[in-house]
C-alpha positions in Angstrom: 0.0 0.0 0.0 0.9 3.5 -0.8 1.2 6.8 1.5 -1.1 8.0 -0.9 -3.7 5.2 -0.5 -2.9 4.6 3.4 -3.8 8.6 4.1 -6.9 8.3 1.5 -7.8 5.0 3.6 -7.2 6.4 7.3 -9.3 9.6 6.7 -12.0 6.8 5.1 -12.1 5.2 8.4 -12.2 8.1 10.2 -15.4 9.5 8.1 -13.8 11.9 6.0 -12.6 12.8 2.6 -9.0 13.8 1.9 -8.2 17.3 1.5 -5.3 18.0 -1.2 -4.0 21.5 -2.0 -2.6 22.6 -5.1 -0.1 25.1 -4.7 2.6 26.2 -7.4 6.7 26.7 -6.7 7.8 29.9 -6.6 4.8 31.8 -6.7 5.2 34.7 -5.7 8.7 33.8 -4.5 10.2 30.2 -3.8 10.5 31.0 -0.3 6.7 32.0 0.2 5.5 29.3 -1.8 7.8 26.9 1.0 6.2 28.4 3.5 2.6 28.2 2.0 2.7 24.7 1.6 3.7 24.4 5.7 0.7 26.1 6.1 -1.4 23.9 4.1 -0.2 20.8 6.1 -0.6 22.4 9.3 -4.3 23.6 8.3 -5.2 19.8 7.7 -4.0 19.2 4.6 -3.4 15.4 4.1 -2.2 15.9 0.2 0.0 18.3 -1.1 0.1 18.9 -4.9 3.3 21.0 -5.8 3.2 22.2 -9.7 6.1 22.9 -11.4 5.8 26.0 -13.5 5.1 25.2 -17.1 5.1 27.7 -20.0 1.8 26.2 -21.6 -0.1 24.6 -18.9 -3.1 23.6 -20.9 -4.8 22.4 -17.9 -5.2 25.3 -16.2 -7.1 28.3 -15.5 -6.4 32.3 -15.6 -5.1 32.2 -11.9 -2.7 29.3 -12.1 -1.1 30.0 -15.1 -0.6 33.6 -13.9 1.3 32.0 -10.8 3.0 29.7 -13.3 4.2 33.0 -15.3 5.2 34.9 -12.4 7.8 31.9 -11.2 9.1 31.3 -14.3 10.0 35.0 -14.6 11.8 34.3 -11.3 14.1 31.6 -12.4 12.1 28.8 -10.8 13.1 25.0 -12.0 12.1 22.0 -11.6 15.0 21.2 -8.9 12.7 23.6 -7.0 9.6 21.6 -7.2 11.8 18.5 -5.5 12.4 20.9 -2.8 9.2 22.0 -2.2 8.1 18.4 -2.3 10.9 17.8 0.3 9.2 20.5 2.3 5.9 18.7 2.5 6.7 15.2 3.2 8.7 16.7 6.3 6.2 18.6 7.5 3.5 15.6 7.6 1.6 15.3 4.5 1.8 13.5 1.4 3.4 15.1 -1.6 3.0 14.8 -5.2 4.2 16.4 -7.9 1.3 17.5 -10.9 3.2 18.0 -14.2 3.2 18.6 -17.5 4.7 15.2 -19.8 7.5 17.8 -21.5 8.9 19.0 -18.3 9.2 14.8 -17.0 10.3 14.2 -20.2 13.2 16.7 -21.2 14.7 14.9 -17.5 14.5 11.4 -18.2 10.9 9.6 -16.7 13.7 7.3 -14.5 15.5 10.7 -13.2 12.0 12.0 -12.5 11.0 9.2 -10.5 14.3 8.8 -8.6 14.7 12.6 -7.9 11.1 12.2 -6.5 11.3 10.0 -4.0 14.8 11.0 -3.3 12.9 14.2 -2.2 9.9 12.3 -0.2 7.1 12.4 -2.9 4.7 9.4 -3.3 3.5 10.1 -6.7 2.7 12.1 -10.3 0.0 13.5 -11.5 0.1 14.3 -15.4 -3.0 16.1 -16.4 -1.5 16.1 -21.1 -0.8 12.6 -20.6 -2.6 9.2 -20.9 -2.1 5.6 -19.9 -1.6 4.7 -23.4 0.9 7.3 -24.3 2.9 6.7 -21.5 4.4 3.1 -21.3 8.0 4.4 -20.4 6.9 6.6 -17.6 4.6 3.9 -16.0 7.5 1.1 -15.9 10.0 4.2 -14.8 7.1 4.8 -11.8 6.0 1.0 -11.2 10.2 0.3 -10.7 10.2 2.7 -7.8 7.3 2.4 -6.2 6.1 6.0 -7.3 1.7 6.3 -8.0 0.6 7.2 -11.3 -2.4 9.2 -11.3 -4.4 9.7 -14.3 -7.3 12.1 -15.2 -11.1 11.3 -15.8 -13.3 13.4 -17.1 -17.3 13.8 -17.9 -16.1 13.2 -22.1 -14.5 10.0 -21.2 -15.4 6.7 -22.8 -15.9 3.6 -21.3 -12.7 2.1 -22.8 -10.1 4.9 -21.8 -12.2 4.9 -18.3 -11.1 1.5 -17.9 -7.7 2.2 -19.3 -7.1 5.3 -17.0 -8.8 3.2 -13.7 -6.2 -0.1 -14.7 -3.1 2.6 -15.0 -3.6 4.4 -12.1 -1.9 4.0 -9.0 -3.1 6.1 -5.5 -6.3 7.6 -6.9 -7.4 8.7 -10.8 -7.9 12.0 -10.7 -11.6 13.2 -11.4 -12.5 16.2 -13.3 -15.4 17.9 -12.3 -16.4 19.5 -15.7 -14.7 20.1 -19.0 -12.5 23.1 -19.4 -9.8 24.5 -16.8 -9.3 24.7 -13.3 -10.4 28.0 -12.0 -13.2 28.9 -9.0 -16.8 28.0 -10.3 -20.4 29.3 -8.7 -21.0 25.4 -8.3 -19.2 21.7 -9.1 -22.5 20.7 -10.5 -23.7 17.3 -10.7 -21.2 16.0 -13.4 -18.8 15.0 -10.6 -20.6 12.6 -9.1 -21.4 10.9 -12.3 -17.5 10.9 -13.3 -16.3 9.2 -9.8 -19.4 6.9 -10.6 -18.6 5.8 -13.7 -14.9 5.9 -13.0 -15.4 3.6 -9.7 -17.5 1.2 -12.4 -14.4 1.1 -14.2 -12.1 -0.2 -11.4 -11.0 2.6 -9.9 -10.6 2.7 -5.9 -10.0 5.6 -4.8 -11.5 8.7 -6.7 -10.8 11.9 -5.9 -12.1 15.4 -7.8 -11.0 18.7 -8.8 -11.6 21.5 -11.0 -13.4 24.2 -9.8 -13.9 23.3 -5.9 -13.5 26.7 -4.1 -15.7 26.5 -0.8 -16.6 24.9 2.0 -19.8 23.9 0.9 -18.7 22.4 -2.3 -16.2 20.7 -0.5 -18.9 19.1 1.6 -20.9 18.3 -1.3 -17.7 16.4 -3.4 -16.7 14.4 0.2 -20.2 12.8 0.0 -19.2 10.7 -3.0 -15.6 11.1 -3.5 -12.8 9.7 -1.8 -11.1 13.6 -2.0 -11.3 16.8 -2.4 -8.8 19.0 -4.2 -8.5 22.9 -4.2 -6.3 24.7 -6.1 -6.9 28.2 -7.9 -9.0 29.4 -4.5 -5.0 28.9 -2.5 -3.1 30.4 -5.0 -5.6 33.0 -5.4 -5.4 33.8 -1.8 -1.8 34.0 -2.2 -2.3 36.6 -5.3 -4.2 38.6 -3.3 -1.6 40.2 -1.1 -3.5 39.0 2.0 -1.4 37.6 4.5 -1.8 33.7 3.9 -2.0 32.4 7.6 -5.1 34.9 7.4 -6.3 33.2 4.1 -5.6 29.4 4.9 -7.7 26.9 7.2 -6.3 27.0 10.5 -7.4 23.4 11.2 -9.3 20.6 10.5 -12.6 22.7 12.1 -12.2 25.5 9.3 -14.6 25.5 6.8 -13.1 23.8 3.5 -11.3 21.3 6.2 -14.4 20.2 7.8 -16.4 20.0 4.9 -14.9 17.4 3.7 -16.3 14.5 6.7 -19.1 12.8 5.0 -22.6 12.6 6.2 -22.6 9.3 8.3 -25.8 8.7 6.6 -24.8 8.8 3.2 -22.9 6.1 1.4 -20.0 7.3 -0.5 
């Protein structure tokens, strides 16, 4: 078993969804970004997401890939994704890395994987690349015991469901609508039909993203999924020139934390 499936599993028992934060290196500065991710894991994080800044991250929205143009202006690398990874595994929480196949690539998929868990991570999620395209990375990742965690969306077929659910290691990675990540009014009930239909698959552990900004909606994913992630409403916060301590969950009482313990009544 995992870290990624052992935390997914412990807050299962314990009537809860995970809570994973996506946070970008080196936005605004490497240093802050450090010290956001802390704060994520000491506000009850139990997965961290660090992103790599990518110059054409397809994936996501207005806010991200402003962060993601801001630390590349900066000088940040990949090296100081590993870092950052570093960083969260030390301070408690599981770390993976979400990246784009040309950055993974243009190292090696077998230095990726080592410098990874050289640096504490657990796993990978690449949001331009599928199962099928990616026979080298998989092996590279099965050899050292790093998760592979693929993406499922409302388009996808039954076939590539069943494709992604077989490749995935950890949890596949549920998209909540079609388009970018970015806040949204509401996650709408294409969510539940994707962890559905991804769980039909074989999948084990579902988790969603994409456009999960509140407390509410947060409450609403943990009902059916196995985790919630939130990106663009942290690095937004971070954007804002608020002081983050201010902006984050304090603990597992604030409102995006608690929101993600299921109804006891209600069968995920």
């Amino acid at each position: 078993m995992s870290a990624i499936t052992a935390r997914i599993d412990v807050a299962k028992a314990e009537g809860r969804a995970v809570l994973v934060g996506y946070l970008p290196v080196g936005y605004p500065t490497v240093e802050t970004s450090l010290e956001a991710m802390r704060v994520l894991v000491e506000a009850g994080c139990d997965i961290v997401e660090v992103g790599p800044p990518y110059s054409d991250p397809l994936l996501d929205g207005p806010v991200i890939q402003h962060a993601a143009a801001t630390a590349l202006e900066h000088g940040v690398r990949v090296d100081d994704a590993f870092r950052a990874v570093n960083v969260v595994a030390e301070a408690g929480a599981v770390a993976v890395i979400m990246s784009y196949a040309n950055l993974m690539l243009s190292r090696g998929w077998e230095r990726f994987a080592d410098d990874l868990v050289a640096a504490g991570g657990a796993g990978v999620i690449t949001p331009d690349l599928t199962p099928d395209a990616a026979p080298e990375w998989i092996a590279a990742a099965r050899e050292r015991d790093v998760d592979t965690i693929f993406l499922s969306a409302p388009s996808t077929t039954r076939e590539r469901m069943k494709l992604t659910a077989d490749a995935s290691r950890g949890f596949v990675y549920a998209t909540s609508l079609m388009g970018v990540t970015g806040e949204r009014a509401s996650v709408g009930d294409a969510a539940a039909d994707v962890v559905r239909r991804t769980r039909e698959a074989g999948a084990e552990r579902v988790c969603v993203g994409l456009g999960v900004s509140t407390g509410v909606q947060a409450a609403q994913v943990a009902q059916y999924a196995d985790g919630v992630i939130v990106g663009s409403a942290f690095v937004k916060a971070l954007g804002d020139g608020e002081t983050w301590r201010r902006c984050a969950p304090r603990s597992r009482n604030s409102p995006r934390a608690s929101g993600v313990r299921r109804d006891p009544g209600l069968d995920p």
